[in-house]
Backbone as a ProteinNet text record, in pm:
[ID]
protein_1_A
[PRIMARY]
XXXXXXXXXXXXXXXXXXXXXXXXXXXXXXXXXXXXXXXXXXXXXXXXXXXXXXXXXXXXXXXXXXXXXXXXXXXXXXXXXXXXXXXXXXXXXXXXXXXXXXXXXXXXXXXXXXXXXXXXXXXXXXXXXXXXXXXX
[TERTIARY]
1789.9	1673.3	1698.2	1610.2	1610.7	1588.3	1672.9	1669.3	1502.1	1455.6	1305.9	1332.2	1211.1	1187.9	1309.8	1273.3	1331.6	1496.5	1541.5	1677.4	1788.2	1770.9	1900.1	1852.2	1731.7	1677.5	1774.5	1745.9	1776.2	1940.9	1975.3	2122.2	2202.7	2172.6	2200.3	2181.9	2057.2	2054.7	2149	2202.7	2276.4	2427.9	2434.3	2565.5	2604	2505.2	2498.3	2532.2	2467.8	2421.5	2603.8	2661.6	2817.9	2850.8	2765.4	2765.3	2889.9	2933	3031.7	2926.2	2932.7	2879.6	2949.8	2920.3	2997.9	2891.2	2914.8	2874.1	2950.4	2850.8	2899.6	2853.5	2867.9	2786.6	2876.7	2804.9	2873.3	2876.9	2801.2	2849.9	3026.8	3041.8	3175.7	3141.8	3254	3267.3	3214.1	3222.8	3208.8	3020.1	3011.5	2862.4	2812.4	2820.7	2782.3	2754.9	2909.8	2918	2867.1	2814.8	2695.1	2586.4	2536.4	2373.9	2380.8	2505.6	2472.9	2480.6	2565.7	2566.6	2415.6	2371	2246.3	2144.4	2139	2039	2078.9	2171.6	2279	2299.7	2339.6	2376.2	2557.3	2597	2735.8	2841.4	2828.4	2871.6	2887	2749.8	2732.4	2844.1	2799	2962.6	3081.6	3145.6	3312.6	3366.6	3334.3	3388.9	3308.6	3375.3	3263.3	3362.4	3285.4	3329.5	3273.7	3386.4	3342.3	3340.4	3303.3	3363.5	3350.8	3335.2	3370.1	3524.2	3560.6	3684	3809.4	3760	3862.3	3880.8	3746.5	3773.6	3728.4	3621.9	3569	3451.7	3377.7	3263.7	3186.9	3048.9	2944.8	2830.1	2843.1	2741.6	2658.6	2649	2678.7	2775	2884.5	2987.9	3075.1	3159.9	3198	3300	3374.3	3500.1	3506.2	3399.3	3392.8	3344.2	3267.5	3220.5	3374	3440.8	3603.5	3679.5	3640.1	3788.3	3764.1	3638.7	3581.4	3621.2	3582.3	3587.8	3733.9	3838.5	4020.9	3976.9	3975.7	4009.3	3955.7	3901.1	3847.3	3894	3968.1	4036.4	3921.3	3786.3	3707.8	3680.1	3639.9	3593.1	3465.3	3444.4	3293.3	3189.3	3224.9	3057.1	3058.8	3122	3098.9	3040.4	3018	2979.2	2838.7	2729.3	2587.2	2544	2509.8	2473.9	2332.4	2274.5	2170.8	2143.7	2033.1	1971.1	1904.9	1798.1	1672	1626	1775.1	1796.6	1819.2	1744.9	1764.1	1921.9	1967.6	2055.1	2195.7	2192.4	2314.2	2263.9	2187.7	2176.4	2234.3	2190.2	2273	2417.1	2449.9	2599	2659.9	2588.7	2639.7	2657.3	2544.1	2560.7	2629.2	2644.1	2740.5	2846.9	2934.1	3094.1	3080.7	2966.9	2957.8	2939.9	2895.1	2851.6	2682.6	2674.8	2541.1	2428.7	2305.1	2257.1	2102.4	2078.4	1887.9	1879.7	1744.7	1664.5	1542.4	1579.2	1416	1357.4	1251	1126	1052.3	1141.6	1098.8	952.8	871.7	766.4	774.5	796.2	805.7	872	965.1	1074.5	1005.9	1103.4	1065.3	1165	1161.6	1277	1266.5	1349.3	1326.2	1319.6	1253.3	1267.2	1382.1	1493.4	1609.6	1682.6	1758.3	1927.8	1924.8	2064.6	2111.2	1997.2	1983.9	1846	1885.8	1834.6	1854.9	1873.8	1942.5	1927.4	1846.5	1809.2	1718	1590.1	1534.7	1382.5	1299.2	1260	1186.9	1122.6	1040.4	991.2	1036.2	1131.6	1215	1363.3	1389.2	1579.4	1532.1	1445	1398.2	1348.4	1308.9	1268.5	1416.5	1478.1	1603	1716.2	1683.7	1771.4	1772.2	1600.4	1547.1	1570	1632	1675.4	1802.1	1864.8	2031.4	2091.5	1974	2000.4	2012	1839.9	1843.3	1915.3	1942.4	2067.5	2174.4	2280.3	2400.5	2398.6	2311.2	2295.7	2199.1	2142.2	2069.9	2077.9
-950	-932.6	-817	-745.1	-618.4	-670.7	-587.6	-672.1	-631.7	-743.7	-727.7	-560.8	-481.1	-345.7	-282.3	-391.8	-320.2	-344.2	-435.3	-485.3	-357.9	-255.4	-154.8	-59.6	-22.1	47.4	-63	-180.4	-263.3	-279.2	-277.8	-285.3	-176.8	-62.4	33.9	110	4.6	71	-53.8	-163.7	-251.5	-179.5	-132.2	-78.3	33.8	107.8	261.7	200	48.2	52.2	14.3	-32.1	-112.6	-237.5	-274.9	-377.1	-423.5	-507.3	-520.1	-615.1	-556.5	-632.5	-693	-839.8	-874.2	-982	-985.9	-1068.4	-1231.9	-1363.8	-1450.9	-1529.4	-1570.6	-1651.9	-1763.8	-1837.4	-1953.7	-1859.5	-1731.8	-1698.5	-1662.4	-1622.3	-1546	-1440	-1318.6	-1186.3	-1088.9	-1132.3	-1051.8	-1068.9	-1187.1	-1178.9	-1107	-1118.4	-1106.5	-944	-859.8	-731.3	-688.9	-725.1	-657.6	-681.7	-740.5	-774.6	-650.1	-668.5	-582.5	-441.4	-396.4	-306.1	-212.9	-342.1	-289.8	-243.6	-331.1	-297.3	-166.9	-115.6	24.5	2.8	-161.6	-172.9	-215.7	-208	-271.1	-170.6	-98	21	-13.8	-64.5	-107	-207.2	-292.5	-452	-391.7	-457.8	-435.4	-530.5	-585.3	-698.4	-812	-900.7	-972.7	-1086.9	-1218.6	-1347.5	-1448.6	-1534	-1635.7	-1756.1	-1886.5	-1976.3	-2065	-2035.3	-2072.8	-2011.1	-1887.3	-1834.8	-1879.4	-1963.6	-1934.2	-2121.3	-2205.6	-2310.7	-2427.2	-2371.9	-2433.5	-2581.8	-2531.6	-2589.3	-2501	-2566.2	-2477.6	-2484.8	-2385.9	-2394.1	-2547.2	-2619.3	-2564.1	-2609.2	-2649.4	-2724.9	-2612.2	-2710.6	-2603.5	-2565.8	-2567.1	-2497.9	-2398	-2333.3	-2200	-2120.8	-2160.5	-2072.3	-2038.2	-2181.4	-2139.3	-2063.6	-2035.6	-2006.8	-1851	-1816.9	-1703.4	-1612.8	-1696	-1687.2	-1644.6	-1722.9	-1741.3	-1581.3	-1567.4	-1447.7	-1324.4	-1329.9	-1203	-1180.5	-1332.2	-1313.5	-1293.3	-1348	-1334.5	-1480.4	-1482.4	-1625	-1637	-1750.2	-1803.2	-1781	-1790.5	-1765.2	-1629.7	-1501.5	-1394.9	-1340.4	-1444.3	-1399	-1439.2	-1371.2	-1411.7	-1419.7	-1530.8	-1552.1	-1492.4	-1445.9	-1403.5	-1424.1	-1540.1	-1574.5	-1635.1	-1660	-1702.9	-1825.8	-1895.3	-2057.6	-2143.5	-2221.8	-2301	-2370.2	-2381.1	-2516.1	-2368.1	-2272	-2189.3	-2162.8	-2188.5	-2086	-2298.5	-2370.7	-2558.3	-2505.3	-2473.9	-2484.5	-2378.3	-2283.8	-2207.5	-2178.2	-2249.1	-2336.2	-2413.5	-2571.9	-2638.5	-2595	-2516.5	-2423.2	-2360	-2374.2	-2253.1	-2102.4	-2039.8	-1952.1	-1914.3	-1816.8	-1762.8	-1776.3	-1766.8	-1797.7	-1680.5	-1618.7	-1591.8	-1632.8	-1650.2	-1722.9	-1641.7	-1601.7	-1448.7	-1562.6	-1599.6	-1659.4	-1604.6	-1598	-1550.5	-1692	-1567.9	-1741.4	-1841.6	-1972.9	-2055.4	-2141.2	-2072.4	-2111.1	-2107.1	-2193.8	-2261	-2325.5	-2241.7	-2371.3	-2547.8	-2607.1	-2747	-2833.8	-2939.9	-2974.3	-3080.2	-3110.5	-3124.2	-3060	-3103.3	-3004.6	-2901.8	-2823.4	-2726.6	-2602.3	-2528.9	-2443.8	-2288.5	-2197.5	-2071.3	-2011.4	-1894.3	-1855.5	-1727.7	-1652.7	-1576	-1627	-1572.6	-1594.8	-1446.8	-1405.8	-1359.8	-1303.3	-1220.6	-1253.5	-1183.5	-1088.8	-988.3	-907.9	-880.4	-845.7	-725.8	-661.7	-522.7	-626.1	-733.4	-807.6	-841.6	-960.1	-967.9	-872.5	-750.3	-627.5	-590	-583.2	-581.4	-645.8	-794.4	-889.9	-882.5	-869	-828.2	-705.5	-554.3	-432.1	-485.6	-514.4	-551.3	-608.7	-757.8	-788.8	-799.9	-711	-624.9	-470.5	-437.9	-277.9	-227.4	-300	-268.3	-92.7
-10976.2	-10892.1	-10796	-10797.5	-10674.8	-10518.8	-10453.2	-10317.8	-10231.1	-10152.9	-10078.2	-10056.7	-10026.4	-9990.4	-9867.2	-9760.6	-9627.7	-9616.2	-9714.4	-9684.6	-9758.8	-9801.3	-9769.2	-9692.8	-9589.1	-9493.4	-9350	-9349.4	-9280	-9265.1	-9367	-9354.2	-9354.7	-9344.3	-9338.9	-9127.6	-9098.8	-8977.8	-8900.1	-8932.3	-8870.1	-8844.5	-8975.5	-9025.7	-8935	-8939.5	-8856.3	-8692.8	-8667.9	-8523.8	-8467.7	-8581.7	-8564.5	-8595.3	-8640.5	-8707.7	-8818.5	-8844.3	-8952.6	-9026.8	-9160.2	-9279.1	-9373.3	-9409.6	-9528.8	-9609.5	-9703.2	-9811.2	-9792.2	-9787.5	-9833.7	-9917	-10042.9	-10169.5	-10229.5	-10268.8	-10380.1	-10512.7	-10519.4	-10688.5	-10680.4	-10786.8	-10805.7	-10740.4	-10728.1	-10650.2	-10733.8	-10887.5	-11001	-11012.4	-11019.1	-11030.8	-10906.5	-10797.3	-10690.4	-10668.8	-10673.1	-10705.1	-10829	-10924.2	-11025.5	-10980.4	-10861.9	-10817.2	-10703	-10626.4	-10510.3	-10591.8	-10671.7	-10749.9	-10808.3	-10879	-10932.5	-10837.8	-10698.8	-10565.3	-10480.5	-10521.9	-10429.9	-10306.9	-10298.5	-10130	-10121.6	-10273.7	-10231.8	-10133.6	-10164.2	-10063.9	-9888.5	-9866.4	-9718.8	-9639.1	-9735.1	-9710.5	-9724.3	-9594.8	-9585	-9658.4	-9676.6	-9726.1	-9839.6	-9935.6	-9970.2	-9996.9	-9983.9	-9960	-10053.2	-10116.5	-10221	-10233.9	-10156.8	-10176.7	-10306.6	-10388	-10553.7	-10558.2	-10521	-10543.3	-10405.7	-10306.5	-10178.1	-10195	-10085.2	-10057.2	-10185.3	-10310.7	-10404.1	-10356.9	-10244.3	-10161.6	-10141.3	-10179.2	-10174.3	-10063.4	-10025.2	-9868	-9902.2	-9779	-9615.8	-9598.7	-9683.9	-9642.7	-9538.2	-9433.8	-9303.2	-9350.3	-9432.9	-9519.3	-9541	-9598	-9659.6	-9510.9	-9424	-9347.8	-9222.1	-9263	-9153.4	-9195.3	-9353.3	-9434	-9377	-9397.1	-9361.6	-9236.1	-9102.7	-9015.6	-8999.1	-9041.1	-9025.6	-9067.4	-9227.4	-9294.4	-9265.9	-9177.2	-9086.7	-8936.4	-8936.4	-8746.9	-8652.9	-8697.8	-8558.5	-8505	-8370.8	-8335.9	-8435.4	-8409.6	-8530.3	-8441.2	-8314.6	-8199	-8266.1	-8307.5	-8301.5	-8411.6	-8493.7	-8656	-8635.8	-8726	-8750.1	-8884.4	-8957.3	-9067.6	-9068.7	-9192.6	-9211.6	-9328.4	-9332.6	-9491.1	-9480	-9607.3	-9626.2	-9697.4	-9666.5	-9688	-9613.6	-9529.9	-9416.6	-9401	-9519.4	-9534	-9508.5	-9558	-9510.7	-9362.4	-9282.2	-9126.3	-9109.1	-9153	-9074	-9080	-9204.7	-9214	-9112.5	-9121.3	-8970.8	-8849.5	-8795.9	-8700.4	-8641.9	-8742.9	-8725.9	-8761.7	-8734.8	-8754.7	-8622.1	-8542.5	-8441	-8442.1	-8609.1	-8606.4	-8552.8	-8521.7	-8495.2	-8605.6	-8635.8	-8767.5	-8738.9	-8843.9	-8852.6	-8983.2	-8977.7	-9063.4	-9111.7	-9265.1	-9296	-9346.5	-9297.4	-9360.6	-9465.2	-9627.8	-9740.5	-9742.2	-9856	-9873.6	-9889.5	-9865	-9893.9	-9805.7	-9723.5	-9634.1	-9499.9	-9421.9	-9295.1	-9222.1	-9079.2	-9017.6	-9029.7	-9029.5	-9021.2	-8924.3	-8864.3	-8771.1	-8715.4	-8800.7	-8762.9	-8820.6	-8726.5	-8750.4	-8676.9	-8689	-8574.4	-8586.1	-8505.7	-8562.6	-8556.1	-8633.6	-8638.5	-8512.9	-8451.1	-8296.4	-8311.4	-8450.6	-8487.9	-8599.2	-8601.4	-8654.2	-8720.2	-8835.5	-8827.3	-8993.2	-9010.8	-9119.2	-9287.8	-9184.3	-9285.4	-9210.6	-9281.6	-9253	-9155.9	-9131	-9046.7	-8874.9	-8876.6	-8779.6	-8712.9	-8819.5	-8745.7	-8712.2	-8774.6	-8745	-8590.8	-8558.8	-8418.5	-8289.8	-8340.3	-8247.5	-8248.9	-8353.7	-8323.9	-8254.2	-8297.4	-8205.4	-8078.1	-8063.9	-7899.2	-7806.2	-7905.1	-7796.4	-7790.5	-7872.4	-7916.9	-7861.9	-7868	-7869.3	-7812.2	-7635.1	-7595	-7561.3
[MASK]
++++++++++++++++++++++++++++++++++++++++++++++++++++++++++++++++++++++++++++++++++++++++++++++++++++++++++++++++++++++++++++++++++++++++

């Protein structure tokens, strides 16, 4: 699948702004890097992250999002998940990571559980809320 319109405009101005980018998925690294491949954004990510290949738990379990966290040496307040699956912005949360939430169609915050600390309707929206309050 080709990635939405604005998301290598978007990740590209995160990247530029200082942002550190990385990839995290339940696919393999191999599948994963032929998708980002085909979209011309693998370039952007420093990094890319597997938990099929590290802890063998698949989001939201808090395993993969610590193993993560360890293997990058940052605190977890300092990381921000960004995806368009409610149940990965819970699991990130509860680990104490930061979370946004792209409201692809269909999707919707939920009214329990830990809740996104971003919101918005495309990766160019939450780009806007992370400049701003990172990079005022």
């Amino acid at each position: 699948m080709p990635p939405h319109p604005e998301v290598p405009a978007a990740l590209r101005r995160l990247r530029d702004q200082g942002f550190r980018l990385f990839t995290f998925t339940d696919n393999t690294l191999g599948i994963s890097g032929r998708k980002l491949e085909r979209a011309g954004i693998i370039d952007l990510f420093e990094r890319r992250f597997s938990v099929g290949e590290t802890v063998r738990r698949d989001r939201p379990a808090p395993e993969g999002y610590r193993s993560m966290a360890a293997a990058l040496d940052v605190d977890p307040g300092d990381i921000c998940l960004i995806a368009c699956h409610v149940w990965d912005t819970i699991g990130a949360v509860a680990v104490g990571w930061q979370a946004a939430l792209i409201l692809r169609e269909g999707n919707a915050p939920l009214d329990v559980g830990p809740q996104p600390d971003y919101v918005g309707q495309d990766l160019d929206a939450i780009a806007d809320q992370l400049i701003k309050r990172f990079r005022p």
